[in-house]
C-alpha positions in Angstrom: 12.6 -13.1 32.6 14.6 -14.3 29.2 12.8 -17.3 28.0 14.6 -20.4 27.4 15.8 -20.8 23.6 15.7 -24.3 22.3 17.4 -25.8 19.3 15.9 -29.5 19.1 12.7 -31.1 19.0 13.6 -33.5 21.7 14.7 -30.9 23.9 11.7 -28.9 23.3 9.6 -31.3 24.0 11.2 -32.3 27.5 10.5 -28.8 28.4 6.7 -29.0 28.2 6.6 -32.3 29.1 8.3 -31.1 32.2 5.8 -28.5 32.9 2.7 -30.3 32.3 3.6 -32.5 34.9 4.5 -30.1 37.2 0.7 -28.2 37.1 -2.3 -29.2 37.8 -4.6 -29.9 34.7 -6.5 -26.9 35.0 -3.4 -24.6 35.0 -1.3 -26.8 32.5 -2.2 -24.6 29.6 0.2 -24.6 26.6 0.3 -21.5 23.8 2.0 -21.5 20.9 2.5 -18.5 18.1 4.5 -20.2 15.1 6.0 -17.0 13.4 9.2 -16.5 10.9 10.8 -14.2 13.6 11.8 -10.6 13.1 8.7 -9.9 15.1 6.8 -6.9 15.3 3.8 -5.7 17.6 1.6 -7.4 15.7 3.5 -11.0 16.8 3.5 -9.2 20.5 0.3 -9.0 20.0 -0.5 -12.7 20.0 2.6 -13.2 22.8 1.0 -11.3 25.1 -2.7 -12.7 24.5 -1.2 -16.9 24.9 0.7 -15.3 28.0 -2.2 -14.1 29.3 -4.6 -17.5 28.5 -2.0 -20.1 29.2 0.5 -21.4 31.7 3.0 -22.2 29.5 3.8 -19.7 25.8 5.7 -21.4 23.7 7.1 -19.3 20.4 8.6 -20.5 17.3 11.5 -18.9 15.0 11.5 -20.7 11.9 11.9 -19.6 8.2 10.2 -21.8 6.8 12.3 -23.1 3.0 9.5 -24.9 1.6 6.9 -22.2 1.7 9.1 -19.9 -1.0 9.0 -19.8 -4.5 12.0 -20.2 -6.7 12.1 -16.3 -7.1 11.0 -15.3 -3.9 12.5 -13.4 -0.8 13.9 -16.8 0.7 17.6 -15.5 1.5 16.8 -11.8 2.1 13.8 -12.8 4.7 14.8 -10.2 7.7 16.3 -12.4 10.9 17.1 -10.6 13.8 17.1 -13.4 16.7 18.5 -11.3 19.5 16.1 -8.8 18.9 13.2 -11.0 18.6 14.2 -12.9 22.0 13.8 -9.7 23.7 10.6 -8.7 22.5 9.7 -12.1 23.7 11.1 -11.5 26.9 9.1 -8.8 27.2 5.7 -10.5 26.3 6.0 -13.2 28.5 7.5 -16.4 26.7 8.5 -19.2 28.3 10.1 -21.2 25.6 11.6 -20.3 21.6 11.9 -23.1 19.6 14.4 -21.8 16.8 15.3 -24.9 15.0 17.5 -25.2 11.7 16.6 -26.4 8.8 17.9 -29.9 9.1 16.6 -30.1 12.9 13.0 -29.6 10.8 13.6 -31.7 7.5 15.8 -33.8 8.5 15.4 -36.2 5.6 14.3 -36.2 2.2 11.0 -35.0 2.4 8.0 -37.6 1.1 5.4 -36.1 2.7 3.6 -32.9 2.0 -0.3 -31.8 3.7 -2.3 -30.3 1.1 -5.5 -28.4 1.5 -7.5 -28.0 -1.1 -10.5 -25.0 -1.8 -9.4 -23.0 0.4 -6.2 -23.1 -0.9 -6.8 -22.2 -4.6 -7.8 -18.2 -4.3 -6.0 -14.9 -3.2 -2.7 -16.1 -2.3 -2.7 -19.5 -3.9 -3.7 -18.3 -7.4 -0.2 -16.7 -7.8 2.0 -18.6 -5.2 1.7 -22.2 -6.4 3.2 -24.5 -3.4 3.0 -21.7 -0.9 0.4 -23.2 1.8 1.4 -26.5 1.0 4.4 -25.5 2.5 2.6 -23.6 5.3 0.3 -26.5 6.0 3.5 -28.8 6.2 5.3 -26.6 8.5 2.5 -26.2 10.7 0.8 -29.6 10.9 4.7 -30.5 12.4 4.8 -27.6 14.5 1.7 -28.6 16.0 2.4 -32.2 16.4 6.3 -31.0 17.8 4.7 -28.5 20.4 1.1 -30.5 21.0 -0.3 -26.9 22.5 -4.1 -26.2 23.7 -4.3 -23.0 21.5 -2.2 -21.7 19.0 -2.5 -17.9 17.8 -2.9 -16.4 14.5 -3.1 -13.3 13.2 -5.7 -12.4 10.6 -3.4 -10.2 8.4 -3.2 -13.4 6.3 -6.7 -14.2 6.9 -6.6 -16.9 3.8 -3.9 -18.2 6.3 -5.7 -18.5 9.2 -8.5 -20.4 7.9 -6.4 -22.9 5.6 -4.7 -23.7 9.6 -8.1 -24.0 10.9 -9.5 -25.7 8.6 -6.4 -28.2 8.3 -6.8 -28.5 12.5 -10.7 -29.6 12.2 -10.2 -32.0 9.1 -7.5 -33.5 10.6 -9.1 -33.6 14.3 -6.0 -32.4 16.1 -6.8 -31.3 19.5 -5.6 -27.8 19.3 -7.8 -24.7 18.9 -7.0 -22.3 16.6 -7.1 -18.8 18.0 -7.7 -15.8 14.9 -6.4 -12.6 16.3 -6.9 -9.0 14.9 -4.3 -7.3 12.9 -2.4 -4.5 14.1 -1.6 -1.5 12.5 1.0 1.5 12.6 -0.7 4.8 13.9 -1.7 5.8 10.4 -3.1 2.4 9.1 -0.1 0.5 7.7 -0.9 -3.5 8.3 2.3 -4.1 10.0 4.5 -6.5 8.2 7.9 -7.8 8.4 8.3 -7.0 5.0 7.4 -3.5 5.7 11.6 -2.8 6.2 11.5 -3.5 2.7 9.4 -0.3 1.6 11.2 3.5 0.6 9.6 6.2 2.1 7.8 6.3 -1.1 6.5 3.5 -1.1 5.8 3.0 2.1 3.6 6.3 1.9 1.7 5.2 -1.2 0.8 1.7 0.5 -1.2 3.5 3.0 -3.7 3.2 -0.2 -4.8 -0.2 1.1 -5.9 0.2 4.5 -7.8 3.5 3.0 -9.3 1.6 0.4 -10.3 -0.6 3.0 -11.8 1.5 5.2 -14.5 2.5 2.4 -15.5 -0.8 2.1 -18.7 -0.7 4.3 -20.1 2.6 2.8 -20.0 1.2 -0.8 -22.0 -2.0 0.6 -24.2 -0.7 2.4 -24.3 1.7 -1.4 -25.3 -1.8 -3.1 -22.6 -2.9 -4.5 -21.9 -6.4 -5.9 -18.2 -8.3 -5.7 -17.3 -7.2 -9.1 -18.3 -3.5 -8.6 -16.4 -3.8 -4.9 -13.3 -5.1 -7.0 -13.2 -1.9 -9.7 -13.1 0.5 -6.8 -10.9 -1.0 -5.0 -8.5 -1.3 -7.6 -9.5 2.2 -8.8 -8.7 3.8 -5.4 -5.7 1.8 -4.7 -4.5 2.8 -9.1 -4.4 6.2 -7.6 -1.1 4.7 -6.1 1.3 4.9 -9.0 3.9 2.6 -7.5 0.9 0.2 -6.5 1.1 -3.3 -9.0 -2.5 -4.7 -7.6 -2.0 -8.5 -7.6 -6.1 -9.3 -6.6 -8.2 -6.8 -4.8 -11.5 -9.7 -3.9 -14.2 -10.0 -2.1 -15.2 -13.6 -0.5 -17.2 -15.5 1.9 -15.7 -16.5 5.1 -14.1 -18.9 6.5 -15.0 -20.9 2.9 -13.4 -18.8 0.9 -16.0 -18.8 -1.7 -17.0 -16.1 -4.1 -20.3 -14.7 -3.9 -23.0 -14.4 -6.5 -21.3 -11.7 -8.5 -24.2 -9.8 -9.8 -26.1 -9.6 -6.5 -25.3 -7.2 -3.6 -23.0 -7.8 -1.3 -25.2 -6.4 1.7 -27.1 -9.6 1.4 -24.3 -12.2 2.2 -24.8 -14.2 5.0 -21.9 -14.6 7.8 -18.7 -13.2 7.4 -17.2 -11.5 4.3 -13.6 -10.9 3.6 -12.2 -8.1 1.5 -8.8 -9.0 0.4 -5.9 -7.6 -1.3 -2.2 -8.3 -2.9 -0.5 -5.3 -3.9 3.0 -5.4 -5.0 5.5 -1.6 -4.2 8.1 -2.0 -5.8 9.9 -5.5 -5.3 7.7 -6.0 -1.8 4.5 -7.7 -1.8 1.6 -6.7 0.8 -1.2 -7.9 1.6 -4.5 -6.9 3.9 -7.9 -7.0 4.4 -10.4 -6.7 5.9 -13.3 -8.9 7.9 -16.7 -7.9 8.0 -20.4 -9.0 8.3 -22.1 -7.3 5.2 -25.5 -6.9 7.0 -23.8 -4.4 9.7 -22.1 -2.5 7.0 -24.4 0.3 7.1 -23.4 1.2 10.8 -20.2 0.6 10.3 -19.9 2.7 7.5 -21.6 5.8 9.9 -19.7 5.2 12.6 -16.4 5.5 10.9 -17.6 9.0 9.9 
């Protein structure tokens, strides 16, 4: 069934209103996937997960001004809404909220969330203002949509836990749901800024996921962050389109850099192996989440 598309926050807010008191608590659910549209199967992905954990999926179309640079991809951002109604047709939505710009900022903007740490590595080092504008956009979203869960993929890993950790500080009653990242058959992170790539290029940024995919052996090998760093960048140099942006290793959900010296097999929790690789004018990123003490057996059960 087509899912209702919605323009307004008032009208969008009718709609679950509506439904929650039509259901029962217990089966008055609401899911929400915030997303810039021109969705993919990684977006499906998360559809079809809230479908499948909540009464009510809502999805949001929305690309988003203030979380561009002055000399980034703002106009050019791939939009596609027909296409992306269909695929959430097919996934099980109930509601797209595709607001414009003035529906979202309708006034002079005076206010701004900012989270700091987390914030300051990867993807924040190069993109100053970036997830202040992310954090903004998706501390309204949640307060427009008010949903149980909302779903994240961990493509943008640095992403998911700035939302999270914005969600806990700020005690709103929505859990924040990380969701694996999907790949093409032969490793490509899917991205929509994948349509961007040549054949060339999009062939040489296969280098990332198989740079990746060496990263347990050479822990469980002993190496530190820094060494991790040098052979990630060496592998992914092989590339010669490949511009490496930062190719890092860091504890997560905190974000915070290891003891460089010491190996990385000792780490406790969660470590994330992150990279920014620029083909040509299109910026990628991936990564990859792991917990160092299994490396080992990861590492022989990829073989």
């Amino acid at each position: 069934m087509k899912p209702t598309i919605l323009r307004t926050v008032a009208e969008l807010r009718r709609e679950i209103a509506a439904f929650r008191r039509s259901r029962p608590p217990e089966a008055a659910s609401v899911g929400f996937v915030p997303t810039m549209g021109y969705l993919h199967e990684g977006h499906a992905s998360l559809l079809r997960r809230s479908a499948r954990e909540n009464g009510l999926t809502v999805l949001s179309i929305f690309v988003n001004p203030i979380q561009f640079g002055p000399n980034e991809d703002l106009d050019k951002y791939p939009r596609d809404e027909e296409r992306d109604v269909a695929l959430a047709a097919s996934c099980g939505v109930d509601l797209v909220f595709a607001p414009t710009v003035r529906e979202m900022y309708p006034q002079r903007r005076v206010t701004t969330v900012t989270v700091s740490e987390v914030t300051e590595g990867l993807c924040g080092a190069s993109r100053p203002g970036h997830f202040d504008g992310v954090a903004t956009v998706v501390a309204k979203l949640l307060n427009i949509v008010q949903p149980d869960r909302a779903y994240f993929g961990l493509k943008d890993a640095q992403q998911a836990a700035i939302v999270a950790r914005m969600a806990q500080d700020l005690n709103m009653p929505t859990e924040i749901v990380p969701c694996p990242t999907v790949r093409e058959p032969d490793g490509l992170a899917l991205s929509s800024r994948n349509v961007y790539l040549s054949a060339e290029e999009r062939e040489q940024a296969l280098s990332l996921s198989r740079s990746l995919a060496q990263v347990p052996a050479w822990i469980a090998e002993g190496v530190s962050a820094s060494e991790l760093s040098e052979r990630l960048r060496r592998e992914i140099g092989r590339s010669p389109l490949a511009q490496i942006e930062y190719a890092e290793a860091l504890t997560y959900p905190d974000l915070l850099p290891p003891d460089g010296g010491a190996p990385l097999r000792g780490v406790e929790g969660q470590l994330l192996v992150a990279l920014a690789v620029r083909f040509g004018s299109t910026r990628l990123i991936d990564n990859r989440l792991l917990n160092p003490k299994e490396a080992g057996v990861e590492a022989c059960s990829a073989k």
